[in-house]
C-alpha positions in Angstrom: 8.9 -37.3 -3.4 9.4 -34.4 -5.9 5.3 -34.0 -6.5 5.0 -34.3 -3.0 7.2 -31.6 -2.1 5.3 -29.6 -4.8 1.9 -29.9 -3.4 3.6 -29.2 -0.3 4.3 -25.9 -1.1 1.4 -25.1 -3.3 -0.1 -25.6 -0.2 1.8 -23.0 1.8 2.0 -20.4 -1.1 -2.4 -20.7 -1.1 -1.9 -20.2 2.8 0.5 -17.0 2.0 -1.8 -15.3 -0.1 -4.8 -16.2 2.4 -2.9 -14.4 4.8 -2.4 -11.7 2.5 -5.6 -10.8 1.8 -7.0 -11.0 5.2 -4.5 -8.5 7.0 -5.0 -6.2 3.7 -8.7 -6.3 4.1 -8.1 -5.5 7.5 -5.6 -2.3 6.7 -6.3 1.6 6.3 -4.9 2.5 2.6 -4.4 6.0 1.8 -4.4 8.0 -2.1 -2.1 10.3 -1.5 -1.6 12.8 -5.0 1.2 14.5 -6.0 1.1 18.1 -7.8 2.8 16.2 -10.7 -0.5 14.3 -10.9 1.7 10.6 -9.7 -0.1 9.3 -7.3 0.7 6.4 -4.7 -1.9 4.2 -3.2 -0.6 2.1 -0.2 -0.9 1.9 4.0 0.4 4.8 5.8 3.3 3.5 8.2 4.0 6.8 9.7 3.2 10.6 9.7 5.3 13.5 11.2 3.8 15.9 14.3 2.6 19.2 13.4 4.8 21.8 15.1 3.8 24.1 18.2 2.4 27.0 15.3 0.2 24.4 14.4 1.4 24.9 10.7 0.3 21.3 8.8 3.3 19.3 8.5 3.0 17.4 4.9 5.3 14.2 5.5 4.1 10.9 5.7 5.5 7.9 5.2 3.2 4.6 3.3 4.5 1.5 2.2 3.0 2.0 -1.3 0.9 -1.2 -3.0 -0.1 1.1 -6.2 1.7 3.6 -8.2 0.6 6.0 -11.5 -0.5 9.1 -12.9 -3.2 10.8 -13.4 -4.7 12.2 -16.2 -4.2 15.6 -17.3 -7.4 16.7 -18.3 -9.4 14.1 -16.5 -7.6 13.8 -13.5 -8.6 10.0 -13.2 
């Protein structure tokens, strides 16, 4: 019973990940850098209006997958 439950979720973990990957592959990611050189990588979930002076409004909001810095010199 015990190896049975353990294919049994083997089986539903391979599924998760499956599911994963399609909806990911499916998904608009977006670099976004920092002037501190961090950057975050992830899917942008929501991004504020500009306002009526048509001055660019600089929030957004991503559910980050990726996080780091870049390099100084290199900026990679």
């Amino acid at each position: 019973m015990y190896k049975s439950l353990l294919e049994q979720e083997y089986i539903a973990y391979q599924e998760m990940c499956y599911q994963v990957r399609v909806e990911a592959e499916d998904r608009t990611y977006a670099l976004i850098t920092l002037n501190s050189r961090k950057i975050y990588i992830g899917v942008p979930i929501a991004t504020a209006k500009p306002d009526e002076e048509g001055v660019e409004n600089k929030e957004v909001l991503i559910l980050p997958s990726f996080s780091g810095v870049r390099d100084e010199k290199k900026l990679l």
